[in-house]
BAGU-38620 format. One record per residue (C-alpha): residue in one letter; residue number from 0; x, y, z. Coordinates in steps of 0.5 Angstrom, whole numbers. Example, Ala and Ser with C-alpha at 12.3 -4.5 7.8 and 13.67 -1.06 7.14 Angstrom:
2
 res   n     X     Y     Z
   A   0    25    -9    16
   S   1    27    -2    14
REM end
This chain:
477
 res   n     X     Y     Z
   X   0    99  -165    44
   X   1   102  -165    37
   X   2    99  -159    33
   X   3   100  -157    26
   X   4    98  -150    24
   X   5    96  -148    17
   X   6    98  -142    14
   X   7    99  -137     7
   X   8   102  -133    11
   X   9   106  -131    18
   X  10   110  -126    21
   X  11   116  -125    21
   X  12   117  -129    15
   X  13   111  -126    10
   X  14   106  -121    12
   X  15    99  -118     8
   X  16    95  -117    14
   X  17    93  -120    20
   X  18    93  -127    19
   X  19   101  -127    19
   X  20   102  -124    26
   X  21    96  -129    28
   X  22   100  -134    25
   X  23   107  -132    28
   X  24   105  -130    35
   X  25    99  -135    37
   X  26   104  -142    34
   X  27   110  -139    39
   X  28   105  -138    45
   X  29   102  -146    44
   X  30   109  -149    45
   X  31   110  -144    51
   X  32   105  -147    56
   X  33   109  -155    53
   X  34   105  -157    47
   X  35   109  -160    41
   X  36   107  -154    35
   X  37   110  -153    27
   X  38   107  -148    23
   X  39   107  -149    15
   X  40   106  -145    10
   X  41   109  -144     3
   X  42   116  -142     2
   X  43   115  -136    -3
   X  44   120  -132    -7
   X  45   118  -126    -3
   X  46   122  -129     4
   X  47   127  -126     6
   X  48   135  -129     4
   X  49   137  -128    12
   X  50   131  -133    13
   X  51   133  -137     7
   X  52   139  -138     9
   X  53   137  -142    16
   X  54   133  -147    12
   X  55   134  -153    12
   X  56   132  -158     5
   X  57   129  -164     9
   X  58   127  -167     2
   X  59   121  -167    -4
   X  60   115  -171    -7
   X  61   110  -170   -13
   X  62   104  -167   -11
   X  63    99  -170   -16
   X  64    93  -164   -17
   X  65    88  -167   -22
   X  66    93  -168   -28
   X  67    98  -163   -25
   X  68   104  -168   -23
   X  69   108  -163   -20
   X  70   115  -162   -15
   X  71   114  -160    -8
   X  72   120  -160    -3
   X  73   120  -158     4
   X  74   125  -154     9
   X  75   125  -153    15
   X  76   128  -149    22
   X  77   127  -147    29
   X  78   125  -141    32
   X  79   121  -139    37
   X  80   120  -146    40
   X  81   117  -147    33
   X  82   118  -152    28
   X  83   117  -148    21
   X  84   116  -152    15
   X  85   116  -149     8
   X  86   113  -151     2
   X  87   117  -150    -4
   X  88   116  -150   -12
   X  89   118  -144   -15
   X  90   112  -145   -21
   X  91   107  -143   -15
   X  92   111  -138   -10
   X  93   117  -136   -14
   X  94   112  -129   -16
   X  95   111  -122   -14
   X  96   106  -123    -9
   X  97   102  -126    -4
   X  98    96  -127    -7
   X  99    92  -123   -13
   X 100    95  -129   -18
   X 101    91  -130   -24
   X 102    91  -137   -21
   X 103    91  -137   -14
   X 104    86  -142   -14
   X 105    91  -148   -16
   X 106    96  -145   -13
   X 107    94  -146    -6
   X 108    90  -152    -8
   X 109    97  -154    -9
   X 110    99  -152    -3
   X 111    92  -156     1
   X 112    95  -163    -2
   X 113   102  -162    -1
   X 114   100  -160     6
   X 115    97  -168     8
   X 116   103  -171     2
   X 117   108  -168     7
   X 118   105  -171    13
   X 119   110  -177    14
   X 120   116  -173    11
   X 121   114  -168    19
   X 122   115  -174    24
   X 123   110  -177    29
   X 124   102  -175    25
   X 125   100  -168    28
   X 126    93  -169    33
   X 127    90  -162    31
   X 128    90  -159    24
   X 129    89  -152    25
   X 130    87  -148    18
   X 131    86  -141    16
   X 132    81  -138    11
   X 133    80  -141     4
   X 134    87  -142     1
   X 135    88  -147     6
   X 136    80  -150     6
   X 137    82  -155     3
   X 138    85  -159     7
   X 139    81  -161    12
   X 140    76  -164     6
   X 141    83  -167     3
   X 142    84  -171    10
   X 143    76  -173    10
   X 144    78  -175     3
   X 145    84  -180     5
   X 146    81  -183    11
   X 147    77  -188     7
   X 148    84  -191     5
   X 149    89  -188    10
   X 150    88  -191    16
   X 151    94  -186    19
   X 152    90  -179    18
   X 153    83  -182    20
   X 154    85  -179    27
   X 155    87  -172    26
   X 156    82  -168    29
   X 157    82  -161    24
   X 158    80  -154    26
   X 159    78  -149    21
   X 160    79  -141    23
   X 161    76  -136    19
   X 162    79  -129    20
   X 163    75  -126    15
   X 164    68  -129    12
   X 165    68  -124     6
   X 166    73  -128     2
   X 167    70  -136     1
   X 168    75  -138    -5
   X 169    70  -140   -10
   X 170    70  -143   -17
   X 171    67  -146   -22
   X 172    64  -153   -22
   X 173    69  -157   -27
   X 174    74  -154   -22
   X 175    72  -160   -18
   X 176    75  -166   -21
   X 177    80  -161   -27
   X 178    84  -157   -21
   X 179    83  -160   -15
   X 180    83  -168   -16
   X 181    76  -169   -12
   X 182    70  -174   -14
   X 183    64  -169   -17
   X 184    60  -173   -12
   X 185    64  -168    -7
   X 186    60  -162   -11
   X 187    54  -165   -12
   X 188    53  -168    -6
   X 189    52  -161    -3
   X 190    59  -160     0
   X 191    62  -155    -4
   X 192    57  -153    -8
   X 193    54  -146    -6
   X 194    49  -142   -10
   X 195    51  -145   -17
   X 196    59  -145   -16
   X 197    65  -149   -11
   X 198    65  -145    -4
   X 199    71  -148    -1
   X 200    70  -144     6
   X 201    63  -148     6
   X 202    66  -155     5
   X 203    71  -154    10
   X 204    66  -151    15
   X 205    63  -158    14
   X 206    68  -162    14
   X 207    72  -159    20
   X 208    71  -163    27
   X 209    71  -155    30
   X 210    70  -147    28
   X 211    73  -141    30
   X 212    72  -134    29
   X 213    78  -128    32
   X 214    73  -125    36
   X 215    67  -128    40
   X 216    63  -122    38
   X 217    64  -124    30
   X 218    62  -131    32
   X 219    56  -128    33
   X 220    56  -123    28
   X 221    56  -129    23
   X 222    49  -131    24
   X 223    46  -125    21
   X 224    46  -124    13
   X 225    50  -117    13
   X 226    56  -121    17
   X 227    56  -127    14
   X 228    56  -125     6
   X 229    52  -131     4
   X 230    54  -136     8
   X 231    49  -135    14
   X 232    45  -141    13
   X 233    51  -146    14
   X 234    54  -141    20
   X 235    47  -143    22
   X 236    49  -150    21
   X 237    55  -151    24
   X 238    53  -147    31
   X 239    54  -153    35
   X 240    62  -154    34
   X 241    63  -147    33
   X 242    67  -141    37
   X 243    71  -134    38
   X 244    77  -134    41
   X 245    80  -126    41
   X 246    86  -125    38
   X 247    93  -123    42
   X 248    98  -117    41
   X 249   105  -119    41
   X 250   106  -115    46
   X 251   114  -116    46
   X 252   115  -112    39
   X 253   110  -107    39
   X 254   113  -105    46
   X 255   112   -97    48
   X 256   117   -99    53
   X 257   123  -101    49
   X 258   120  -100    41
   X 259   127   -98    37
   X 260   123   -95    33
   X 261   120   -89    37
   X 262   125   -83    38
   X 263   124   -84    46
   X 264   121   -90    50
   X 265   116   -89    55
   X 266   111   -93    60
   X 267   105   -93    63
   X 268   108   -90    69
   X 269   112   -84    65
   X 270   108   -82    59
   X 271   114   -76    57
   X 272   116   -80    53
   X 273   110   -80    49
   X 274   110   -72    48
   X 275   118   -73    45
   X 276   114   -77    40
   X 277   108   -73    38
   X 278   112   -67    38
   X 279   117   -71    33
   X 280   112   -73    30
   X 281   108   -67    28
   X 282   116   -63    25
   X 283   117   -70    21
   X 284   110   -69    18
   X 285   109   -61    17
   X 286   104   -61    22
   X 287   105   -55    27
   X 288   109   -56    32
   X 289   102   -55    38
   X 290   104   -59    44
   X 291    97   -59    47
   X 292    93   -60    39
   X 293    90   -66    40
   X 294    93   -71    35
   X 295    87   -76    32
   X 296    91   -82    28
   X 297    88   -87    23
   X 298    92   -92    21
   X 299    88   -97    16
   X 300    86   -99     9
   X 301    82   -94     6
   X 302    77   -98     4
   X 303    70   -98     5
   X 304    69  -103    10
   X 305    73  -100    15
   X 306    69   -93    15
   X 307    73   -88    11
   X 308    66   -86     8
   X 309    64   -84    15
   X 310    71   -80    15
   X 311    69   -77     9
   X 312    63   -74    10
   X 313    64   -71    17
   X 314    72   -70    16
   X 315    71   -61    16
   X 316    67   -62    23
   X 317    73   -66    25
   X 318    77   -61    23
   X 319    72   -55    27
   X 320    74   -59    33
   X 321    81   -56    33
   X 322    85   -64    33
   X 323    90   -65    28
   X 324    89   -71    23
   X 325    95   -76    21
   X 326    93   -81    16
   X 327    96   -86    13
   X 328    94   -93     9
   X 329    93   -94     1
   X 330    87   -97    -2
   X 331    81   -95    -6
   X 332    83   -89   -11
   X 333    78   -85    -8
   X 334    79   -84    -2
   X 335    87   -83    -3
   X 336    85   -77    -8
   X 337    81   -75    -2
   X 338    85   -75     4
   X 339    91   -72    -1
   X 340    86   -66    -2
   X 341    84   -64     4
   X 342    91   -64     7
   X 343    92   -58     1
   X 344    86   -55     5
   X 345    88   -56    12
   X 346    96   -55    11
   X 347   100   -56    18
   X 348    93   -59    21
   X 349    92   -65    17
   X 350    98   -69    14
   X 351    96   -76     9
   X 352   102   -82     8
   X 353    99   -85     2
   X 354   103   -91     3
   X 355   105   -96     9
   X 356   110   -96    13
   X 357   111  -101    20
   X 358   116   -96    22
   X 359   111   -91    21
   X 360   105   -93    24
   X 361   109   -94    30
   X 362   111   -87    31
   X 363   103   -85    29
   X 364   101   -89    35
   X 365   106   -87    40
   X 366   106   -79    38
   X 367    97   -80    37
   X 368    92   -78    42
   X 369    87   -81    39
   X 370    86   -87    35
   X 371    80   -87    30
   X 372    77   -94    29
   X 373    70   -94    26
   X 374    70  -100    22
   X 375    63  -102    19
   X 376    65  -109    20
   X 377    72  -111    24
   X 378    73  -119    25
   X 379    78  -118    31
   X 380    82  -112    29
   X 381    89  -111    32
   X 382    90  -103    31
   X 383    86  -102    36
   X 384    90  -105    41
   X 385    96  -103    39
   X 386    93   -96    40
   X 387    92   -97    47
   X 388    98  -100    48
   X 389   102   -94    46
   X 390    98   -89    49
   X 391    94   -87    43
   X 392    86   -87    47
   X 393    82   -90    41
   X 394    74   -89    39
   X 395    71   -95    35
   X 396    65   -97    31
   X 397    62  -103    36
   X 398    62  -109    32
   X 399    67  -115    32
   X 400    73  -115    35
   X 401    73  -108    37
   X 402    66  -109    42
   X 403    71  -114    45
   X 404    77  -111    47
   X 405    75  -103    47
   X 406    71  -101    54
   X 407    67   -95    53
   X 408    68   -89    59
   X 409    63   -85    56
   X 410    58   -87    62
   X 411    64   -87    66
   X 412    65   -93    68
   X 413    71   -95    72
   X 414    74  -100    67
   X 415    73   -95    61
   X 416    80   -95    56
   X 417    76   -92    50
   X 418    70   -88    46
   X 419    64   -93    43
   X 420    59   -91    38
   X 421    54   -96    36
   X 422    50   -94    29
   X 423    54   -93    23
   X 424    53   -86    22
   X 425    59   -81    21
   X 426    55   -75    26
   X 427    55   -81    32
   X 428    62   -82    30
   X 429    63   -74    30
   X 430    59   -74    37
   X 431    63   -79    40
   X 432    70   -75    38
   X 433    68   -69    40
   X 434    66   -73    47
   X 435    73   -75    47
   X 436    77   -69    46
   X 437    73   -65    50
   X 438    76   -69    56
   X 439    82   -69    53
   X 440    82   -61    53
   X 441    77   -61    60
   X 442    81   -65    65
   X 443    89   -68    62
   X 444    90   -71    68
   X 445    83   -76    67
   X 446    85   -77    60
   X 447    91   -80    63
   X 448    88   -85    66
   X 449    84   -87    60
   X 450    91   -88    56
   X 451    94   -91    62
   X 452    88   -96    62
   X 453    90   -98    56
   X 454    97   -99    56
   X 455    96  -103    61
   X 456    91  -108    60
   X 457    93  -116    57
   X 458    93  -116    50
   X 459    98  -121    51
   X 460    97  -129    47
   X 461    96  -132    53
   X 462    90  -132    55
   X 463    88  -134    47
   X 464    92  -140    47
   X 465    89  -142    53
   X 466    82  -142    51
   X 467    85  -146    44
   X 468    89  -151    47
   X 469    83  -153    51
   X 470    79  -153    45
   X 471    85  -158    42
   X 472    85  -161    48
   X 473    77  -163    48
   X 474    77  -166    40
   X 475    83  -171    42
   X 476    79  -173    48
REM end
């Protein structure tokens, strides 16, 4: 099969968050088991020189957006068995961030119309289009929109992945016929409107052939209204041509094994690597230097969503268990004054980084115990699985995601690799810790095998990329 994958972002060329290493991890895995795959994505300002300088210019078009008539032109180059394909027009992307622009809604609507412009400048037409979320929502409704003109698309099958239901692309309703160059028959025709404005992720739902989810607990999640952030009711609709398929781990570079960025290596078979990196990581961070403290890490967004409210309203009994605690992420003002604070308060104990670092959060996962988790909704989540692949036992919220990949020992099954709490609430999280850290001071040699379990389950993209190519492979036929 021929598979174009869609993307505002992928590692390693331009990252915010866990769309990019979906994007640069599960591509690499389809072409692995034989299948023809190129990635395409917007060649941003932020890209690298050294990736820049690999590209090749395949040539240019003009994109028609409305009464926009706008230059777009394509480069390309090889890696990892990938063809990656970059959409260049500095007018859009030349910026100093991926997305937060006061026009991000034509810039990606830009990006969704050079996407089906540019398909004969690609080769052989793709079988299989795969999109992700609402910057690329658009094009599974563009190529509905030419196949009544262009016989060439009309078999494309088109896939749309949603990572994160909470952020839809919505707009006013001029921006139908003004920005996007559709017939209003598209908006008033029911397809893209929704409660009073343009919902480009519901018009894709519709139009796709298929929908997935990162996890298949999400794809449950969603037809309840507290997931599905209004969209429910379409979630309901599209039932029937939907799934969820459990992201991967790029398990080469988040490697305990051979990470260079960790001050020594270790397997699951020798773990005295990992005390070397606790104990580094405690001196770096001004946390006293106590080989058997427990270490509790956090490495997140400090939002709200993620269970940073929970955190807040129990931390001084976290503190009380005699753990210590690493923060490190940025996010809402009030949680990153607060964890500043009480890191005052518990100096040598407790030690926030404000900021984000890779190398860091590396070095916090391999040097932690413990891998705090407690998302109030959690799509797929890769922290957790980077956690365990480096040692660090975590404690998670079930939902999403972590429901799939962490398995309670609380009730000591055989297979557990982690620590579950069920309701969202700060004291059953606080129990949960406290369970957690009793085995870790009560028996070291069990919470070894819980770490081990851990380390040595497949997060590879493997499986996922099974589960998608036969997904492919049903819609070709």
């Amino acid at each position: 099969m021929k598979i174009l994958y869609v993307t505002s972002e992928a590692a390693p060329f331009c990252k915010t968050g866990g769309l990019a290493d979906v994007a640069g991890s599960l591509p690499p895995a389809l072409a692995a088991q034989g299948d023809n795959v190129s990635v395409i994505l917007p060649r941003y300002g932020l890209i690298a020189q050294e990736w820049k300088d690999q590209m090749t210019f395949l040539g240019y078009i003009y994109v028609d957006l409305g009464w926009r008539h706008e230059y777009c032109g394509l480069f390309s180059l090889e890696y990892q068995g990938v063809t990656w394909y970059f959409v260049d027009n500095e007018h859009y992307f030349l910026r100093g961030q991926l997305y937060g622009e006061y026009d991000d809604g034509e810039r990606f609507a830009f990006f969704s119309r050079a996407v089906v412009d540019l398909l004969p400048m690609m080769g052989d037409m793709p079988d299989v289009v795969n999109c992700n979320d609402w910057q690329t929502a658009l094009v599974p409704i563009y190529l509905k929109d030419y196949a009544v003109r262009w016989d060439a698309v009309r078999s494309i099958k088109t896939v749309l992945t949603i990572h994160n239901i909470e952020y839809q692309g919505m707009f006013g309703e001029h921006t139908v016929t003004d920005l996007f160059g559709l017939d209003f028959g598209w908006y008033s025709g029911g397809t893209l409107e929704w409660n009073g404005c343009v919902n480009l992720l519901k018009g894709a739902m519709l139009c796709a052939d298929w929908i997935t989810t990162v996890s298949p607990t999400y794809a449950r999640q969603l037809h309840n209204a507290y997931y599905a952030h209004g969209l429910e009711q379409i979630v309901d609709l599209c039932s029937g041509k939907m799934s969820g398929v459990l992201n991967g781990l790029d398990v080469k570079s988040y490697d305990p094994s051979t990470d260079p960025c960790l001050q020594e290596n270790y397997t699951p078979e020798d773990l005295s690597g990992k005390a070397v990196c606790k104990a580094w990581l405690q001196k770096t961070l001004g946390l006293q230097e106590a080989p058997d403290a427990p270490l509790l890490a956090i490495v997140s967004r400090l939002v709200g969503h993620k269970g940073m409210d929970l955190v807040c309203q129990v931390l001084d009994g976290i503190m009380d268990t005699g753990a210590q605690l690493v923060v490190l992420g940025k996010g809402d003002y009030g949680y990153e004054c607060f964890f500043r604070d009480t890191q005052q308060r518990y100096g040598g104990r407790l030690s926030a980084q404000i900021t984000y670092s890779d190398a860091l959060a590396r070095q916090i996962y391999a040097g932690a115990d413990l891998f705090l988790m407690p998302s109030k909704s959690e799509p797929c989540g890769l922290s957790q699985m980077i956690a365990m692949r480096y040692g660090a036992v975590p404690i998670v919220r079930q939902t999403g995601g972590l429901a799939d990949t962490v398995r309670s020992c609380q009730v000591g099954q055989a297979d557990g690799n982690g620590y579950v709490f069920s309701n969202y609430n700060a004291y059953d999280m606080l129990h949960t810790i406290q369970q957690a850290i009793g085995l870790y001071h009560g028996c070291r040699a069990d919470f070894q095998v819980v770490q081990r379990r851990g380390m040595e389950d497949d997060f590879s993209w493997g499986a996922s990329a099974r589960t998608y190519r036969d997904l492919y492979a049903s819609l070709v036929g």
